[in-house]
MITORVO-466766 format. One record per atom (N, C-alpha, C): x, y, z. Coordinates in steps of 0.2 Angstrom, whole numbers, padded with zeros to 4 digits, always signed. Each point is the difference from the previous one (the first is absolute). Layout:
N
XYZ/...
***
This chain:
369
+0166+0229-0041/-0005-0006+0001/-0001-0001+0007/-0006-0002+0003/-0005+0000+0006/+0008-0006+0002/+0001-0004-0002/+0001-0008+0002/+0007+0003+0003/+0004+0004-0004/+0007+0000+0000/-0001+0006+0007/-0002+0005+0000/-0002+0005+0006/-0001-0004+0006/-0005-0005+0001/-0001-0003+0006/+0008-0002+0002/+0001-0004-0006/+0007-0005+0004/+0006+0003+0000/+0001+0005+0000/+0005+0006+0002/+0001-0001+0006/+0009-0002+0000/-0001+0003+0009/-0001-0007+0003/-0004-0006-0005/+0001-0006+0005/+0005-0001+0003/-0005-0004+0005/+0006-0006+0004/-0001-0003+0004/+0003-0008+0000/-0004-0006+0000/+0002-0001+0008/-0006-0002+0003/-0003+0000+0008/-0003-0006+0002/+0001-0003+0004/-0003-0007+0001/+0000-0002-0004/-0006-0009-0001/+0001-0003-0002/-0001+0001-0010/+0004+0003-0003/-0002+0000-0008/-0004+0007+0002/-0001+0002+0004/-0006+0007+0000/+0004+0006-0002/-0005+0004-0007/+0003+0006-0001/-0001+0007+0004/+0003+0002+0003/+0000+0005+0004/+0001+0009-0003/-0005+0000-0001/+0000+0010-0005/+0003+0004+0006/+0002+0004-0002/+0001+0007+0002/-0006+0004+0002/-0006-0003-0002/-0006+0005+0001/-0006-0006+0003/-0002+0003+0003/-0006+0001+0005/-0004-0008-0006/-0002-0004+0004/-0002-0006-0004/-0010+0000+0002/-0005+0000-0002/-0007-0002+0003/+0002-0005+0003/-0005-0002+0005/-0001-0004+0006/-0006-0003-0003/-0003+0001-0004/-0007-0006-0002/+0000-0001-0010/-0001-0006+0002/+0001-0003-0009/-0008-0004+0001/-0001+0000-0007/-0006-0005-0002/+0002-0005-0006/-0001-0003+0001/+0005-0007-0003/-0005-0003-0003/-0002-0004-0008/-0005+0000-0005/+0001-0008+0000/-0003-0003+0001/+0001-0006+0001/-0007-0006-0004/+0000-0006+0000/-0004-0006-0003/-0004-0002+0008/+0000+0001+0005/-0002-0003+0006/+0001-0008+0001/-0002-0001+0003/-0001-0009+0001/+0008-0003+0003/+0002-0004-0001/+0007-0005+0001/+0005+0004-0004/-0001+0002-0005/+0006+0006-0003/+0002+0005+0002/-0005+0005+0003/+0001+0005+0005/+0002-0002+0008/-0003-0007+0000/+0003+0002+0006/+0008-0005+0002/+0001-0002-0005/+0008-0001-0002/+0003+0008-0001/-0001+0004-0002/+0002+0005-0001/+0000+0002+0009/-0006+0001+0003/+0001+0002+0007/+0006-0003+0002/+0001-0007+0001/+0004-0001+0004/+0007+0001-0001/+0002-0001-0007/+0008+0001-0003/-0001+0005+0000/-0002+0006+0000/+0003+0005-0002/-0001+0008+0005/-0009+0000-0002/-0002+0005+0006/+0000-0004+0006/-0001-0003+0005/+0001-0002+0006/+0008+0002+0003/+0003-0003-0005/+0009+0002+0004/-0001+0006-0001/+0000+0004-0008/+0001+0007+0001/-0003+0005+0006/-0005-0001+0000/-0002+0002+0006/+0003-0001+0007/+0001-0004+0000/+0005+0000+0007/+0008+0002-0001/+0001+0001-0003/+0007+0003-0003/-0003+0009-0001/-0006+0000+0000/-0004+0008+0002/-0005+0002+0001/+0000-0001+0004/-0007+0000+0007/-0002+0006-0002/+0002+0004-0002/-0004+0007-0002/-0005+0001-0007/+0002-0006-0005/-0004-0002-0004/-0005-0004+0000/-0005+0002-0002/-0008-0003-0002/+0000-0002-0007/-0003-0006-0001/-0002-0002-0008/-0006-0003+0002/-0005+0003-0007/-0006-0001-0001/+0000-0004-0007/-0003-0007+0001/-0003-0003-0007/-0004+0001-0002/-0001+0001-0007/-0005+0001-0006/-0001-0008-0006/-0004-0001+0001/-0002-0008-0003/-0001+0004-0008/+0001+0004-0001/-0001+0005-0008/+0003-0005-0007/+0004-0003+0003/+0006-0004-0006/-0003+0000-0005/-0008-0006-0001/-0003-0002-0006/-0001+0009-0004/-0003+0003+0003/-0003+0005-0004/+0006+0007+0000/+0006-0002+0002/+0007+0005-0001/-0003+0004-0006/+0001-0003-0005/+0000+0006-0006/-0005+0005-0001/-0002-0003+0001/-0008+0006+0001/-0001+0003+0003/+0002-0001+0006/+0001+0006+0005/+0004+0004+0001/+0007-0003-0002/+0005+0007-0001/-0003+0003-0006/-0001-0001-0002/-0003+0004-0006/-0004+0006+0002/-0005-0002+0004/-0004+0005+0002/+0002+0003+0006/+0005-0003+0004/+0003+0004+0005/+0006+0006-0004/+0003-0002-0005/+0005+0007-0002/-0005+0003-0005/-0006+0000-0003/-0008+0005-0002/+0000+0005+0003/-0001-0003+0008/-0003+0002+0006/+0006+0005+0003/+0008-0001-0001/+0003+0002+0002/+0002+0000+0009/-0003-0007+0002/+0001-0002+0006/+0002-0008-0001/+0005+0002+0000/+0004-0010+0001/+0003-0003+0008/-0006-0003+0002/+0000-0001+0007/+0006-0005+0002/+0000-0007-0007/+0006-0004+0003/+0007+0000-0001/+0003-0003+0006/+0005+0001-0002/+0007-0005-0003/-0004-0007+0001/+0003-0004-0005/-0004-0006-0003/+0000+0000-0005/-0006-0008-0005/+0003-0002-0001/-0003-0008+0002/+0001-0006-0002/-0001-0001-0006/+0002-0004-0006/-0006+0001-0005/+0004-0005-0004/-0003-0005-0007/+0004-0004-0004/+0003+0005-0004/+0007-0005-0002/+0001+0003-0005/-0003+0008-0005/-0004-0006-0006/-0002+0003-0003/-0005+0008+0002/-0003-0003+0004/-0004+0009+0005/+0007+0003+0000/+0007+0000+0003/+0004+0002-0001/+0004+0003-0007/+0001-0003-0001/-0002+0002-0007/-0005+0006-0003/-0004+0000+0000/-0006+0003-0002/-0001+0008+0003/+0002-0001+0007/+0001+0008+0004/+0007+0001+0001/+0006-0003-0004/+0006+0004-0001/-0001+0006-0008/-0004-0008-0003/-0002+0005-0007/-0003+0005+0001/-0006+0002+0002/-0005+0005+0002/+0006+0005+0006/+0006-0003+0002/+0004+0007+0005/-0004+0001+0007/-0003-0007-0001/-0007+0001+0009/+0007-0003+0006/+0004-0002-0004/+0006-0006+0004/+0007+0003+0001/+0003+0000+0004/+0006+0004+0001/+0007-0004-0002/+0003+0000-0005/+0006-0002-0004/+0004+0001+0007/+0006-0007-0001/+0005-0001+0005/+0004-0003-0002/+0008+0000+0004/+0007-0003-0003/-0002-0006+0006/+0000-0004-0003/+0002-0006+0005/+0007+0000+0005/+0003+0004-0003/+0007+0000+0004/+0001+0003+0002/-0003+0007+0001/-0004+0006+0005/+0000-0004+0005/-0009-0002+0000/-0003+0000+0006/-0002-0006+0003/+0004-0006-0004/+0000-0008+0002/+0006-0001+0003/+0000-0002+0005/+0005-0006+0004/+0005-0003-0005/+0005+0002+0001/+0006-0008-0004/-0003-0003+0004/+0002-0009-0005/-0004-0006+0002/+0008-0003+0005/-0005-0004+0005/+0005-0004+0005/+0007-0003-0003/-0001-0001-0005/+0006-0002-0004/+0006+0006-0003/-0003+0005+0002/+0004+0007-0004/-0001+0000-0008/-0006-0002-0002/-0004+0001-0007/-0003+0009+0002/+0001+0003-0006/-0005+0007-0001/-0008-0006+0001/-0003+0007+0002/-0008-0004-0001/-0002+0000-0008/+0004+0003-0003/-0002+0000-0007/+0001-0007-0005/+0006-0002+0002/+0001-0006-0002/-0004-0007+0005/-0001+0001+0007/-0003-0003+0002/-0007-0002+0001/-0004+0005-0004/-0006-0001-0002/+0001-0003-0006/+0002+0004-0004/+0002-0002-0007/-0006+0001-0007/-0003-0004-0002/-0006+0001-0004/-0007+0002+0001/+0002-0002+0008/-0008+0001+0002/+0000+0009+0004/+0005+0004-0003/+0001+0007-0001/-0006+0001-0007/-0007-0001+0000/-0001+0000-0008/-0002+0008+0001/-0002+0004+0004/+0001+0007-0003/+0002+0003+0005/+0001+0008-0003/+0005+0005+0005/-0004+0002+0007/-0007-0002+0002/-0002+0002+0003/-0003-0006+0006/+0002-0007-0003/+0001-0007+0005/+0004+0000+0004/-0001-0002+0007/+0003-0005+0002/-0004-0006+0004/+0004-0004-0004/-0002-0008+0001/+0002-0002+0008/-0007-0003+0003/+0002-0004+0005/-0003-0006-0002/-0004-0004-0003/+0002-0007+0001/-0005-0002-0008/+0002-0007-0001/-0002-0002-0004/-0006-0005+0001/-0004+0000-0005/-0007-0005+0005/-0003-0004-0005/-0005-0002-0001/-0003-0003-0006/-0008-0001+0000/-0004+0001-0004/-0007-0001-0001/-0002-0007-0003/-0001-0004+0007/-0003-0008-0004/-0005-0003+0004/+0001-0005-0001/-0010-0004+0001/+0003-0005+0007/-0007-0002+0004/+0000-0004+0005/-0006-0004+0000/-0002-0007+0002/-0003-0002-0002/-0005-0005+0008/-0002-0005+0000/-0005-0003+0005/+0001-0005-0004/+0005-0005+0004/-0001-0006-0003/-0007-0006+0003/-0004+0003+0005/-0006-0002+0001/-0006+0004-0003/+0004+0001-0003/-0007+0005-0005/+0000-0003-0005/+0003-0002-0003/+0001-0005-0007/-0004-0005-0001/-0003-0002-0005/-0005-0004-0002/+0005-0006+0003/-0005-0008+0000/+0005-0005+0001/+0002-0003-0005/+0008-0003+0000/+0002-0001-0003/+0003+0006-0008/-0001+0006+0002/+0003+0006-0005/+0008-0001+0002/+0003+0001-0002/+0007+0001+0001/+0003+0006+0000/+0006+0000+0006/+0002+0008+0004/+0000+0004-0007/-0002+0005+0000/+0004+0004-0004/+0006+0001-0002/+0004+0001-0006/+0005+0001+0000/+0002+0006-0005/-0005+0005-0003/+0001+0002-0004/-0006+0007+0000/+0003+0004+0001/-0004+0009-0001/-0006-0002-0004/+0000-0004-0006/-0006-0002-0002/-0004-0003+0002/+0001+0000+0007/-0007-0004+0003/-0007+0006+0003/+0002+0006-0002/-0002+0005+0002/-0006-0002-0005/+0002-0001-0006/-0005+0001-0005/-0004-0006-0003/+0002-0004+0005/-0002-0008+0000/-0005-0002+0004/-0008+0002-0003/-0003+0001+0005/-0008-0007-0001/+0006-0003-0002/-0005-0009-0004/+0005-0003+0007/+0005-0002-0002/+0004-0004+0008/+0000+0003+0005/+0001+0006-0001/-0002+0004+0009/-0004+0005+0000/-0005-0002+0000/-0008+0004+0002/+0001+0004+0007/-0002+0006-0001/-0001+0005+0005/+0002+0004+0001/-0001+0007+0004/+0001+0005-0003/+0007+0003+0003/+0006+0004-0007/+0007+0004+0003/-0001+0003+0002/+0004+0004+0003/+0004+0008+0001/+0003+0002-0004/+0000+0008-0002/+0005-0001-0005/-0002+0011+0003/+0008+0002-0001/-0002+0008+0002/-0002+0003-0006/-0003+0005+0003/-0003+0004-0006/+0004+0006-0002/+0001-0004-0005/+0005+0008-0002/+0003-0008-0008/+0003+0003-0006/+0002-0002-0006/+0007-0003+0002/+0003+0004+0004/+0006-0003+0001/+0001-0008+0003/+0007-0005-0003/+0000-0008+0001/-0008-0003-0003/-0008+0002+0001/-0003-0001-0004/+0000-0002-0005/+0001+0005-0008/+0002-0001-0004/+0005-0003-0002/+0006-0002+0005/+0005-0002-0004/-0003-0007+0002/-0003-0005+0005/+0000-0006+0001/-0007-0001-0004/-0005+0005-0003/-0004-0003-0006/+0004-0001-0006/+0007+0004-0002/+0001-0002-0007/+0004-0007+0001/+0005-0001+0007/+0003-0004-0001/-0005-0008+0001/-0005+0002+0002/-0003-0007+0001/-0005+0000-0008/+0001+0004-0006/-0004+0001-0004/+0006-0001-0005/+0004-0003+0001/+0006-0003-0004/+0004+0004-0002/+0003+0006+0002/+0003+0006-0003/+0008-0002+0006/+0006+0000-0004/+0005-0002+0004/+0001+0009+0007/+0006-0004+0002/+0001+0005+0007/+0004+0006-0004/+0005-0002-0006/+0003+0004-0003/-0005+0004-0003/-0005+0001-0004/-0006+0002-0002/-0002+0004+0001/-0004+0000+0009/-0005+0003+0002/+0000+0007-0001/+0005+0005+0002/-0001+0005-0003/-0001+0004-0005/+0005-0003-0006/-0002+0002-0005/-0009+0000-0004/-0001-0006+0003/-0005-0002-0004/-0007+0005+0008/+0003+0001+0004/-0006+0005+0007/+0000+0007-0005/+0004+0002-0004/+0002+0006-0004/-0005+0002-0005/-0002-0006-0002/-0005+0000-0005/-0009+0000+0001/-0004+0005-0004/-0007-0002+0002/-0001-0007+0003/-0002-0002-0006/+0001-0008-0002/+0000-0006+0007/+0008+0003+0001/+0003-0005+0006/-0004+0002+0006/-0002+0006+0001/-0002+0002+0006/-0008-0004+0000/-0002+0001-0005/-0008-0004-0002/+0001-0006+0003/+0006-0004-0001/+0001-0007+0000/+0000-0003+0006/+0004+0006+0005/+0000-0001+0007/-0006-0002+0003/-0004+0008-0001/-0008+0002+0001/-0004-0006-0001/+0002-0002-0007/-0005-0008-0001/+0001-0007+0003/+0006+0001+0002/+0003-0007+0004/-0003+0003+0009/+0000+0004+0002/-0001+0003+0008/-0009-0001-0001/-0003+0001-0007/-0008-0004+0001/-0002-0004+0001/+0005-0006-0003/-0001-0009+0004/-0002+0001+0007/+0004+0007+0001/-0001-0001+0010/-0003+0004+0003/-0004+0005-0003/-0002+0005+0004/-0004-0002+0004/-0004-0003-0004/-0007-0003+0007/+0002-0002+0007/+0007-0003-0002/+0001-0004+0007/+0006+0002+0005/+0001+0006+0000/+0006+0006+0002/-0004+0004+0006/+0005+0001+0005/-0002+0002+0005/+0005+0007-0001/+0000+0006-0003/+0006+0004+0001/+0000+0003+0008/+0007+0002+0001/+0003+0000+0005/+0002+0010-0003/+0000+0002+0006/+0006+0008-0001/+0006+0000+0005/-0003-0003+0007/+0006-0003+0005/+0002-0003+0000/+0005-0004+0001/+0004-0005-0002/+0000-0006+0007/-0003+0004+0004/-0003-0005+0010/-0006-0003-0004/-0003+0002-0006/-0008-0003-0002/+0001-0008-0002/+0005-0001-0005/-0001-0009-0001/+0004-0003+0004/+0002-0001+0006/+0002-0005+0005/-0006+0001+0006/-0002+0004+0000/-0007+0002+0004/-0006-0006-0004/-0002+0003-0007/-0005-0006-0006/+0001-0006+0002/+0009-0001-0001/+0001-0006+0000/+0000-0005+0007/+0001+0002+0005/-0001-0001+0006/-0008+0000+0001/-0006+0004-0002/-0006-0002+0001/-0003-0007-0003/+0004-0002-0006/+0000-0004-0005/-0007+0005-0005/+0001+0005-0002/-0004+0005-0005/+0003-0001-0006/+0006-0003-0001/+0007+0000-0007/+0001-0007+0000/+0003-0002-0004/+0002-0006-0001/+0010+0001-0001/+0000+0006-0003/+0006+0002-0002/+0000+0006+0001/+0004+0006-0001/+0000+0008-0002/+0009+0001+0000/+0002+0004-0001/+0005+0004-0001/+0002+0007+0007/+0005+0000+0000/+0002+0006+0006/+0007-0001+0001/+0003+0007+0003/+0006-0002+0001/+0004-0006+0004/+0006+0000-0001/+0002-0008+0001/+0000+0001+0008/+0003+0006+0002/+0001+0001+0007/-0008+0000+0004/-0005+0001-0002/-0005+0000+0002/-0003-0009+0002/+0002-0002-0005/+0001-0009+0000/+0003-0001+0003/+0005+0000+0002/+0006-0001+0006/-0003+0001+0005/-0003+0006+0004/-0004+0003+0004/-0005-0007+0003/-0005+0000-0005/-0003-0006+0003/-0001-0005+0000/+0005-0001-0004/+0004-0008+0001/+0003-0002+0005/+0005+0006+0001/+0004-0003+0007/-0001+0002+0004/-0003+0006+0003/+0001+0004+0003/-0009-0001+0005/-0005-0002-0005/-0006+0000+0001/-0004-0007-0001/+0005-0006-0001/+0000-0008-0001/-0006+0000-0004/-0002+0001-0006/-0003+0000-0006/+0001-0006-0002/-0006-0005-0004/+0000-0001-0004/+0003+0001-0008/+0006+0001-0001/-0002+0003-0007/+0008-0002-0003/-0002-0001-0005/+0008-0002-0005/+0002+0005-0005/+0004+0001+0000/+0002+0005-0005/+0001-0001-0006/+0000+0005-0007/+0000-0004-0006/+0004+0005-0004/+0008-0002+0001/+0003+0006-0001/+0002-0001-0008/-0002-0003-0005/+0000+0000-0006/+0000+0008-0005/+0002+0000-0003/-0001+0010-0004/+0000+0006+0007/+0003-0002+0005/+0000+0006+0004/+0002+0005-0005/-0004+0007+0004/+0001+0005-0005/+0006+0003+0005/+0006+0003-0001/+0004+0002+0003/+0001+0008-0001/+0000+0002+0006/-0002+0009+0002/+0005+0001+0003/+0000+0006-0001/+0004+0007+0005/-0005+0004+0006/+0004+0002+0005/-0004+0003+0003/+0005+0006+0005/-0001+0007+0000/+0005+0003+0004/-0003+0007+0001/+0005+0004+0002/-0003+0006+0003/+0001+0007-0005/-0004+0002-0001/+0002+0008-0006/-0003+0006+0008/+0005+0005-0001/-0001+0007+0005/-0004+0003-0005/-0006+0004+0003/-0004+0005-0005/+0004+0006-0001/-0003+0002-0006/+0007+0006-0005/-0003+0005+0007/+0002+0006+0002/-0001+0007+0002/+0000+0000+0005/+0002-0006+0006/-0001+0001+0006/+0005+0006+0006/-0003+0003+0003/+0005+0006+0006/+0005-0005+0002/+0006+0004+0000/+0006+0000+0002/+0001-0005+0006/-0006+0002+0005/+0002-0005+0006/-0004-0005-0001/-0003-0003-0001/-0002-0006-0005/+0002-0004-0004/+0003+0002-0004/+0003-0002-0006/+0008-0003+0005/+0002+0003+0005/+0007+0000+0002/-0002-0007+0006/-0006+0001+0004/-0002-0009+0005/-0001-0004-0005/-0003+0000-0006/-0003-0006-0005/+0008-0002-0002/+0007+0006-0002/+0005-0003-0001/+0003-0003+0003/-0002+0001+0006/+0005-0003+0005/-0004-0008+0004/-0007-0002-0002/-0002-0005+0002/+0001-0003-0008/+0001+0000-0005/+0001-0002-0005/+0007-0004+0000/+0004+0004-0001/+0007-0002+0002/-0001-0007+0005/-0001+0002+0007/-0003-0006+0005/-0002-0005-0002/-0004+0001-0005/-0008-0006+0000/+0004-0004-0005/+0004+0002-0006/+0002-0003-0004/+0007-0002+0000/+0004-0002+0005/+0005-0002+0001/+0000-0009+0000/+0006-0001+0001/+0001-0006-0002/-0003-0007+0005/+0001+0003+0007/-0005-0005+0007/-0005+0000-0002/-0003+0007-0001/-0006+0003+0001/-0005-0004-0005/+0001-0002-0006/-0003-0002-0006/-0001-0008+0001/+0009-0002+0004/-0002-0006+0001/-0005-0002+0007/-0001+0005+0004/-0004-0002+0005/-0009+0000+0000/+0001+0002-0007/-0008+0002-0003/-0004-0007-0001/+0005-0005-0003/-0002-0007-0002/+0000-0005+0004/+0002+0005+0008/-0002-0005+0007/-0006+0001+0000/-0006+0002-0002/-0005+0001+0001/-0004+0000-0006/+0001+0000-0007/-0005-0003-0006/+0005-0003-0004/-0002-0003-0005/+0004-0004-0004/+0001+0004-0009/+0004+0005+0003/+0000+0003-0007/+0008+0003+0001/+0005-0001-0005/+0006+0002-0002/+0002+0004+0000/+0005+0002+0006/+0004+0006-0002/+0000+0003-0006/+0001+0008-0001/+0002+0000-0006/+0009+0002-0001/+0002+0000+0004/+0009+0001+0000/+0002-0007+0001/+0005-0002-0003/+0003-0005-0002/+0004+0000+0005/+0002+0004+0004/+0006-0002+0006/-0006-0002+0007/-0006+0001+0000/-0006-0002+0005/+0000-0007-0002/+0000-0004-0005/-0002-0005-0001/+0003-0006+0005/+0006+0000+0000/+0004-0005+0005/-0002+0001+0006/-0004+0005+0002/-0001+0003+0008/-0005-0003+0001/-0005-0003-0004/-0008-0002+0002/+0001-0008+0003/-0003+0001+0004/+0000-0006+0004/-0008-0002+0003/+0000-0001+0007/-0007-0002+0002/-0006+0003+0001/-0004-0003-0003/-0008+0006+0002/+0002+0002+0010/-0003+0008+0000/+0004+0001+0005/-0005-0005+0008/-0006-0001-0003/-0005-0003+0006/-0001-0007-0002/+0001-0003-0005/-0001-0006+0000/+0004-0005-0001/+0006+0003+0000/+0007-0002+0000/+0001-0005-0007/-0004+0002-0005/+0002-0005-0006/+0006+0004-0005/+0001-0005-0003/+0004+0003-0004/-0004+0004-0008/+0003+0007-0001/-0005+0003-0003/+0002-0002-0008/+0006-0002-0002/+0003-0002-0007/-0004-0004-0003/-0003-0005+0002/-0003-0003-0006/-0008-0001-0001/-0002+0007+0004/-0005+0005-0001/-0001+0006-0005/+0005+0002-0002/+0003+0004-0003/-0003-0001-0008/-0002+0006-0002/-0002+0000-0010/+0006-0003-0003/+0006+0000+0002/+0006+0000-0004/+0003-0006+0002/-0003-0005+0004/+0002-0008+0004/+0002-0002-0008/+0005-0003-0001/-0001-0004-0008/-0007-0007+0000/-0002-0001+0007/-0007-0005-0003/-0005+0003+0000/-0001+0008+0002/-0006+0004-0001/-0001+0002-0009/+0007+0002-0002/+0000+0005-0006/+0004-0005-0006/-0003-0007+0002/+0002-0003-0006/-0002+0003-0007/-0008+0004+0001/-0003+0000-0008/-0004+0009+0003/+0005+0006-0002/-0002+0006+0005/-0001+0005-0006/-0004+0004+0000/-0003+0007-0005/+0003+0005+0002/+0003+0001-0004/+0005+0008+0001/-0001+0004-0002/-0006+0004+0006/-0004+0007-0003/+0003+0005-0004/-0004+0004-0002/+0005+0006-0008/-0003+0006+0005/+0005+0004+0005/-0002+0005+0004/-0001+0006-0006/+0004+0000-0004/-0001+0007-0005/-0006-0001-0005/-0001-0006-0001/-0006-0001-0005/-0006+0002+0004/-0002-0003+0006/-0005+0004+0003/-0002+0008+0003/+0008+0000+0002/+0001+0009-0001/-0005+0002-0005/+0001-0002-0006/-0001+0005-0006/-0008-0002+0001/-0001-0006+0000/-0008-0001-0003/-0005-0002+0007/+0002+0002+0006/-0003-0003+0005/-0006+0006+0000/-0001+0006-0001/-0007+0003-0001/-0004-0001-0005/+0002-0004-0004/-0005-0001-0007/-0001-0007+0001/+0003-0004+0005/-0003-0010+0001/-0004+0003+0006/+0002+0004+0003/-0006-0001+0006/-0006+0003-0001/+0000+0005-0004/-0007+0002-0006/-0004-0006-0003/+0004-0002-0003/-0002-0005-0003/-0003-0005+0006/+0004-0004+0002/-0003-0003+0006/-0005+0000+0004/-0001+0006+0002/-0006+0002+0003/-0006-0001-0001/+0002+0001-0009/-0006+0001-0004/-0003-0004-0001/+0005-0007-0004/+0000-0007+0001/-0005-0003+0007/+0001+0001+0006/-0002-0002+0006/-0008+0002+0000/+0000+0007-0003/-0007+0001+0000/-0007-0001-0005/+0005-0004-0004/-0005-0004-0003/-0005-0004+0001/
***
């Protein structure tokens, strides 16, 4: 096995970094989301790395959203240019299955956690396939303009207000893609949280989704970036839309926004990095060795000095402390604050795995109506 050959012979050299025996590439391309996520990622992980090895070069790729699709066509082509993707969950998932993702021990090539935890127990469940690893946890939910608001409306308090378009007239955001979509039309179409997927399984219930998403079509502004509805919202284009939380964070606090957060039915996600399957020897051996790094126990926690999104190691979490420029404290920004996730959706990464190219068919189709 490609994974057991490279780590032969290791041995561990500065800070957590894995040190091969063999000759490592000096330039990586690193697949990233762009915006305030990537460049959290700059600073916690490739910035120091890089000075810890000035003979290394990393190039980002804003590729994330369309990962799947493109490894696909890159192992077709038989040229797989990058050398580590970002990507959720579920896309993980989806190109472990297809064998586009390279399978991994977490206790290989992860860092024991600060506490002398394997990384395998210290990630814990959010290990959801062989070919994940998890860096932080985040959530997809709604922001809103309380000077957008008719007079006398009252704040919103509930994901249904998306679909509430008699009390709060004007147009949302909402990304284009099936995914959290569907689940906030069934759940606001009276279908409980325990429900939803079985009843997304079914023609029927997908119908149902599609019928409740047409109360709102006309007045939906889809999004495919995730910088688009704090941008709407900031022109006052939106009354409300949907985006990541860290992205809300962004220019709320960072960018003094108007805007309040409406963390009700947060959809709750994974996010982390999968190595492409077939990559040469001395590639494969740098990406081990900035992996190990990037996912250490500091490391992880230094990420959340710069966006509001959760370690995914359980021994990073006591380590999070203040945003690192604005000196506030980053905890009760957090998806996982207990007054954010009083009332939070707990996405099904395997369900979409399986059916995520037949909703987005669908969806498309839907849209083009």
């Amino acid at each position: 096995m490609k994974l057991k050959t490279i780590l032969m012979g290791t041995a561990v050299a500065g800070f957590g970094s894995v040190a091969t025996a063999q000759e490592m590439a000096n330039d990586m391309t690193l697949v990233s989301w762009g915006g305030a996520y990537q460049s959290s990622q700059q600073k916690a992980y490739a910035e120091p790395y890089m000075e810890m090895n000035p003979d290394v070069s990393i190039t980002w790729d804003e590729s994330s959203p369309e990962a799947v699709a493109k490894l696909r066509a890159m192992n077709e082509a038989g040229n797989v240019t990058w050398d580590l993707v970002d990507v959720v969950a579920a896309d993980a998932i989806r190109l472990c299955d297809e064998g586009l993702a390279m399978e991994i021990d977490a206790d290989e090539i992860l860092a024991e956690g600060d506490d002398g935890s394997s990384a395998e127990d210290d990630f814990g469940d959010l290990l959801v396939s062989d070919c994940f690893i998890p860096q932080i946890v985040y959530s997809i939910t709604a922001a809103y303009r309380p000077d957008r608001l008719p007079e006398g409306a009252p704040a919103p308090d509930s994901i249904c207000a998306l679909f509430d378009t008699e009390t709060y007239p004007g147009k949302r955001a909402l990304e284009q893609r099936p995914i959290n979509n569907v689940e906030w039309a069934l759940l606001c179409d009276g279908v409980a949280k325990d429900d939803i997927y079985d009843v997304l399984e079914t023609e029927e219930g997908q119908d149902r989704a599609f019928a409740k998403l047409d109360t709102i079509k006309d007045d939906v502004i889809w999004w495919s970036a995730a910088a688009e509805p704090p941008q709407l919202l900031a022109d006052g284009e939106i009354v409300m839309g949907s985006s990541y939380n860290g992205r809300w964070f962004s220019a709320i606090e960072e960018q003094d926004q108007p805007f309040e957060m409406l963390w009700d039915a947060q959809v709750f996600d994974l996010d982390g990095w999968i190595i492409p399957a077939g990559l040469p020897d001395d590639r494969l051996a740098r990406v081990l060795d900035f992996v190990n790094f990037a996912t250490d126990t500091q490391r992880l926690a230094d990420q959340a000095a710069y966006i509001s999104y959760g370690p995914a190691r359980q021994s990073s979490a006591p380590l999070v402390g203040d945003h690192a420029e604005l000196g506030i404290p980053m905890g009760p920004h957090m998806p996982t604050a207990p007054e954010n996730s009083k009332n939070v959706f707990v996405y099904n990464y395997s369900w979409w795995a399986d059916y995520r190219d037949d909703l987005d068919s669908k969806f498309q189709a839907w849209l083009a109506q």
